[in-house]
C-alpha positions in Angstrom: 189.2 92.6 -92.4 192.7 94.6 -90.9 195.6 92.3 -91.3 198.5 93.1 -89.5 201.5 90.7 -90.1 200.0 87.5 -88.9 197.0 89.3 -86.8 193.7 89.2 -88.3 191.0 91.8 -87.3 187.6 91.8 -88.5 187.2 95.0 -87.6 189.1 98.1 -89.9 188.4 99.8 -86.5 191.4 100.5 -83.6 191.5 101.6 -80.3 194.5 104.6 -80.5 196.8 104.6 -77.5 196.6 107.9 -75.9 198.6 108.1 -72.2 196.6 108.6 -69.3 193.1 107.0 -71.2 194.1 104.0 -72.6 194.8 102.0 -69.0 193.0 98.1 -68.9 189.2 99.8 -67.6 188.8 102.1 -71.0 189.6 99.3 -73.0 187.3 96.8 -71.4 184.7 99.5 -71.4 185.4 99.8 -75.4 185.9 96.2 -76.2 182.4 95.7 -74.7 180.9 97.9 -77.3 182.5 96.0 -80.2 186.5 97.5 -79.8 188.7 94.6 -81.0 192.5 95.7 -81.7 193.5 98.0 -78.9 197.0 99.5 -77.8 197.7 100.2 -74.3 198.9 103.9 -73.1 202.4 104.8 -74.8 205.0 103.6 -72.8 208.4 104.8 -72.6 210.9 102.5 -73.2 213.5 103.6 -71.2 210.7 103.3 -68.0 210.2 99.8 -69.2 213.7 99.2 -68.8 213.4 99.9 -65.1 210.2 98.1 -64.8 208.5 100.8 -62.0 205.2 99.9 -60.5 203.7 102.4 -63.0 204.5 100.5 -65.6 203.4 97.0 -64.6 200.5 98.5 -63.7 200.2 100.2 -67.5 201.6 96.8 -69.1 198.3 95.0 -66.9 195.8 93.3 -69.2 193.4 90.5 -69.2 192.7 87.1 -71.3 189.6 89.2 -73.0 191.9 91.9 -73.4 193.0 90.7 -76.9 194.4 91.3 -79.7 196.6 93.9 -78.1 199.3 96.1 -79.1 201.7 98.2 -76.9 203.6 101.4 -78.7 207.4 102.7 -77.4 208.5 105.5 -77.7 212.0 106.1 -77.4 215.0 107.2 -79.8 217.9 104.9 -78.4 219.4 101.9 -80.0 220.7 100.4 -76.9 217.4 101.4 -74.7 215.2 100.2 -77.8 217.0 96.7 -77.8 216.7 96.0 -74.2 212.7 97.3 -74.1 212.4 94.5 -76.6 213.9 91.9 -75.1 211.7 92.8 -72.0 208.9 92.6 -73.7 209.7 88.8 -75.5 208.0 87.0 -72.9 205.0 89.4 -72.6 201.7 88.0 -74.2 201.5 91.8 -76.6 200.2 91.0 -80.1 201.9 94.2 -81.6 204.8 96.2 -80.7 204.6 99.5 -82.4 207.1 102.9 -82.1 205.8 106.3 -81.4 207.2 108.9 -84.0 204.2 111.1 -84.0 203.9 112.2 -80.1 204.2 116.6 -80.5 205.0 117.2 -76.9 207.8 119.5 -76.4 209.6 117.7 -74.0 209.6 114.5 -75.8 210.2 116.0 -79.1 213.6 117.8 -77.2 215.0 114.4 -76.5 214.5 113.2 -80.3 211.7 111.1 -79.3 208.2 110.8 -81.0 207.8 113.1 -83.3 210.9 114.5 -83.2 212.3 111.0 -85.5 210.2 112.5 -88.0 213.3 114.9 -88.7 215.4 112.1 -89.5 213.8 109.0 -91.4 217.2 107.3 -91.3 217.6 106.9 -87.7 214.0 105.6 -87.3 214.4 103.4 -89.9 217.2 101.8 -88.0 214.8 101.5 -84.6 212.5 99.7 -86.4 215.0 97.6 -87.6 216.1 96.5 -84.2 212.8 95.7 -83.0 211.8 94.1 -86.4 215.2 91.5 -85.6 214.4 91.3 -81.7 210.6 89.9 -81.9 208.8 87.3 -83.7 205.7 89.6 -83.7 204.3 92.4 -86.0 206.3 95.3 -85.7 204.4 98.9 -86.5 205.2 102.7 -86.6 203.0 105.6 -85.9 203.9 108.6 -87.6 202.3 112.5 -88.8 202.4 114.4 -92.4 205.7 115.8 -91.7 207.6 118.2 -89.0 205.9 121.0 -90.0 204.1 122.5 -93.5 207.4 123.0 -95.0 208.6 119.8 -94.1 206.0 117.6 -95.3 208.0 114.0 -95.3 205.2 111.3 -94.6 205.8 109.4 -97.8 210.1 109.1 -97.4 209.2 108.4 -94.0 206.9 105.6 -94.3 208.8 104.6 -97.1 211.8 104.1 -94.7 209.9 102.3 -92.1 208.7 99.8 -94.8 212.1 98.7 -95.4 212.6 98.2 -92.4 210.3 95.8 -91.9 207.4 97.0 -90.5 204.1 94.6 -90.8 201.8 98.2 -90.9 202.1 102.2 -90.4 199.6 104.5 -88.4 199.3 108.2 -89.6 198.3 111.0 -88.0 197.2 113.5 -90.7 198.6 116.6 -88.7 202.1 118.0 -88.7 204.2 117.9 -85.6 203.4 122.0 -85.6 199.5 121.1 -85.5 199.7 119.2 -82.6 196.0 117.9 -82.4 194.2 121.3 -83.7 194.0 122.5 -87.5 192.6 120.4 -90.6 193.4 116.5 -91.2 195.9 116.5 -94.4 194.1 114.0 -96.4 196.1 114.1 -99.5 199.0 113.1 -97.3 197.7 110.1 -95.9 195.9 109.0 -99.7 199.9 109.7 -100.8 201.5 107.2 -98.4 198.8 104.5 -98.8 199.6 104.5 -102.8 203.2 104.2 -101.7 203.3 101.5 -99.3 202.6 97.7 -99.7 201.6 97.2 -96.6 198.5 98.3 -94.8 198.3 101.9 -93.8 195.6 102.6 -90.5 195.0 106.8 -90.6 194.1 109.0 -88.1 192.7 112.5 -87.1 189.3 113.6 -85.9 188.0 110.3 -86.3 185.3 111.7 -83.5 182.4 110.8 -85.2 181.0 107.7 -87.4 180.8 110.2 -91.1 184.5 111.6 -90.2 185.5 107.7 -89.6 184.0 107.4 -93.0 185.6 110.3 -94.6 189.0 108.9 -93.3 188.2 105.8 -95.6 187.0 107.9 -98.5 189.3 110.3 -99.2 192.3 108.4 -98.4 191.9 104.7 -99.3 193.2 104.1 -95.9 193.0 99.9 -94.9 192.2 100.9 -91.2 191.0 103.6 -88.9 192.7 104.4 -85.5 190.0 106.4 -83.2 191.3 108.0 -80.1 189.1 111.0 -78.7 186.2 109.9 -80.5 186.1 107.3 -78.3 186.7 109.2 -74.6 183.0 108.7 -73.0 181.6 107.6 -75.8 182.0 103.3 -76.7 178.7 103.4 -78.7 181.4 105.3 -81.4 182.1 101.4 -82.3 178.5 100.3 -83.2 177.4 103.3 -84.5 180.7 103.4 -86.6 180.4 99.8 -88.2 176.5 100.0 -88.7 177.3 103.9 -90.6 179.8 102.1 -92.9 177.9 99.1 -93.6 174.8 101.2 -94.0 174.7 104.4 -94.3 172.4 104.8 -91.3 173.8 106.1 -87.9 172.1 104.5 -85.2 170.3 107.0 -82.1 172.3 108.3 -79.4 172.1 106.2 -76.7 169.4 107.5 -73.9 170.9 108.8 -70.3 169.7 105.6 -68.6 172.6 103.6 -71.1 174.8 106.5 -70.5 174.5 106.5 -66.8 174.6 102.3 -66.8 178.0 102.6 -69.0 179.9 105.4 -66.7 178.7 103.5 -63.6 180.4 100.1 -64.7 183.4 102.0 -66.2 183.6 103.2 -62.5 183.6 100.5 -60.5 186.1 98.9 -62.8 188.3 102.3 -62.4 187.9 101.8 -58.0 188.7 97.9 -58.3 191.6 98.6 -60.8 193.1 101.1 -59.4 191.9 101.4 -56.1 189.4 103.7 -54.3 191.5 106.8 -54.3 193.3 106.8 -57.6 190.4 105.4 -59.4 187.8 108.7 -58.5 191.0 110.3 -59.5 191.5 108.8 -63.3 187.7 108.6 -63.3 186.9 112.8 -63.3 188.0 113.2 -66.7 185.8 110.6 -67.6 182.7 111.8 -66.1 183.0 114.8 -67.7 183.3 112.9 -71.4 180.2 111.1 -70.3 178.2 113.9 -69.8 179.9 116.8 -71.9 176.3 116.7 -74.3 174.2 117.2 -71.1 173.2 120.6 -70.3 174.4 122.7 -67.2 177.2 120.2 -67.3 179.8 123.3 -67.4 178.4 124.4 -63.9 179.6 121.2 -62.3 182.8 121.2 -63.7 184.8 122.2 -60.1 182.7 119.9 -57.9 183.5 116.9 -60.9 187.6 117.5 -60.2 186.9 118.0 -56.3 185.4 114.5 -56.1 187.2 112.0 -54.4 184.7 109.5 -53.3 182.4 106.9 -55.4 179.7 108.9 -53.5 180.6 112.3 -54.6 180.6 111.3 -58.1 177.6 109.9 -58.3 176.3 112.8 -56.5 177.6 115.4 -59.3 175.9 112.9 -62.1 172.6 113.1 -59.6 173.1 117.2 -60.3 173.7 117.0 -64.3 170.9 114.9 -64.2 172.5 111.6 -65.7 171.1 109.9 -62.7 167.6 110.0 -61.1 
């Protein structure tokens, strides 16, 4: 059981936003396989503000699409206080802020991880969203700017008293980026610290490293983001691993092939025909990165822009028959 603020999941398992993934198909796709809290793509909150067809179609979601959380990101009081109030009438479980994103430009502006410089300043964002909602209010962070600015604890630490409900870490620095070794240490240090629950994250791409994320930091939740690109069966096979020990078989092309087909079709019908071969390609290729010769067919994968040629390139790699 994951309790954050008044939402109760039975799962210790979350769907991580990540931007250009996380859109309403993936998570139906995931939620199918056993997903239950899931956060949409980041969304900037200064976008929101201005409320562009890109973002409503981002903020889209579903009655079965629940419990769900939406993450900010933004570094401006003013910005940050009308994003909220935008978002009271909007059916989101969980409003979290992004102070772990590592991009350059988003650092630049003070954004993401760039707050991670200056634990004061995010404390005081996550105050005004903790006074402008009646729901949970959450943070995402890293280990620090860099490894001689290892911070995570005085930053969670400020983000608890500001009210926050629950804290995601990301066991990298801002200087890591998403390559180099998950700081365990860190994370165990912050969950000691904090009374609230602390989900971690960090090559969580695999049921044992899911595990390991538990084990070696006494974590209360685990956020999975790549592990789950392609590959839903990561929530099954997860669950069954921790309650067991015993990691189920891969699933057999056939499932494979059933799975990318429906994730698909629900790509063309959400997005339409054009766009969704588009979002889809990257897709494909998570799908059937494990299949031999897949490599080959990488240029006629980002080519596609039918239904037709896709399945045409999963006929070639041999996922279809």
């Amino acid at each position: 059981m994951l309790k954050i603020g008044n939402i109760e999941i039975p799962s210790r398992l979350v769907l991580a936003p990540m931007a250009g993934v996380s859109g309403l198909p993936f998570r139906l796709i995931n939620r199918s396989f056993g997903c239950q809290l899931a956060f949409l793509e980041m969304t900037n909150a200064r976008t929101l503000c201005f409320m562009k067809r890109r973002t409503q179609r981002i903020l889209a979601t579903v009655p079965t699409d629940r419990p769900l959380g939406i993450q900010l990101l933004g570094a401006e009081p003013d910005i940050i206080r009308r994003a909220m109030e935008i978002l009271r009438p909007e059916n989101f479980d969980i409003i979290d802020l992004n102070a772990a994103c590592p991009v350059k430009k988003v650092v630049n502006r003070g954004e993401g991880a760039g707050l991670l410089k200056d634990p004061s300043k995010l404390n005081q964002l996550l105050k005004i969203m903790v006074a402008n909602t009646d729901r949970p209010v959450t943070v995402k962070i890293r280990s620090g700017w860099d490894e001689d600015s290892i911070n995570a604890v005085d930053t969670a630490l400020a983000a608890q008293d500001a009210g926050v409900k629950a804290l995601f870490i990301h066991g990298r620095t801002r200087a890591q980026g998403y390559s180099g070794d998950v700081d365990y240490g860190t994370i165990r240090r912050v969950k000691q610290a904090l009374a609230i629950p602390v989900i971690a994250s960090g090559n969580a791409l695999t049921p044992q490293l899911i595990k390991k994320l538990f084990d070696q930091t006494g974590c209360d939740g685990v956020a999975v983001a790549r592990g789950a690109m392609g590959n839903p069966w990561i929530w099954p096979s997860a669950m069954q691993f921790l309650g067991t020990g015993i990691i189920p078989l891969a699933p057999d092309p056939s499932e494979i092939s059933d799975t990318m087909i429906k994730h698909l079709d629900q790509c063309l019908e959400f997005y339409g025909q054009r766009t969704g071969v588009i979002r889809f390609r990257n897709f494909f290729h998570w799908y059937a990165k494990e299949l031999p010769g897949i490599r080959h067919l990488r240029q006629e994968i980002f080519h596609a822009n039918t239904k037709e040629q896709i399945l045409d390139v999963a006929k070639k790699a041999l996922l279809l028959r």
